[in-house]
C-alpha angles and dihedrals in degrees: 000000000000108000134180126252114262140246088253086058133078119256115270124263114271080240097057103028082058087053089052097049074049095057099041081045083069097043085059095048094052087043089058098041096053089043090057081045103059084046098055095045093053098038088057096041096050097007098059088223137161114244084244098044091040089051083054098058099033085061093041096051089040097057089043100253092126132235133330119191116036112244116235107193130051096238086061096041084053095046083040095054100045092046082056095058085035095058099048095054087044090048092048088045086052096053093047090044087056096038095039086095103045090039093052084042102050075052108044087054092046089054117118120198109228089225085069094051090046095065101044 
């Protein structure tokens, strides 16, 4: 289980904390490749689509910018449509999983231990 320094702990060294927005760099990419995947595979199975067509809309639909092609059938409106909602919830995971490090580490160097205040 990967875990995070705690507030107890110093922050981590610029050298590591970088490996590790690398690592999580990679989480998101896999993220986002397995997400267009799904996509592409779905958009050529129901859709009827060409690889390169299907990779079109799966992008499109995973950025936000909506569909491409029109689906005919039903079986490809209903995969259409969930990969839709699938593909917002996915897009929203992927940003926190690249911003999760920045994010603990703006925190982690805004922290203020209450031993500090009480003495004040």
């Amino acid at each position: 289980m990967m875990r995070f320094e705690s507030k107890n702990k110093a922050v981590l060294p610029f050298s590591k904390f970088l490996h590790r927005v690398l690592r999580f760099f990679v989480y998101s990419l896999i993220m986002i490749i397995l997400s267009v995947g799904i996509g592409t595979l779905g958009y050529s199975y129901f859709g009827g689509l060409s690889t390169v067509d299907a990779f079109y809309n799966a992008c499109m639909i995973l950025t936000g910018m909506g569909p491409v092609n029109v689906m005919q059938t039903n079986e490809a409106k209903i995969f259409s449509s969930f990969y839709a909602l699938f593909s917002g919830i996915a897009f929203l995971s992927t940003v926190a999983v690249l911003f999760a490090p920045a994010a603990h580490r703006f925190l982690h160097l805004l922290h203020i231990d209450e031993e500090d205040t009480d003495k004040a």
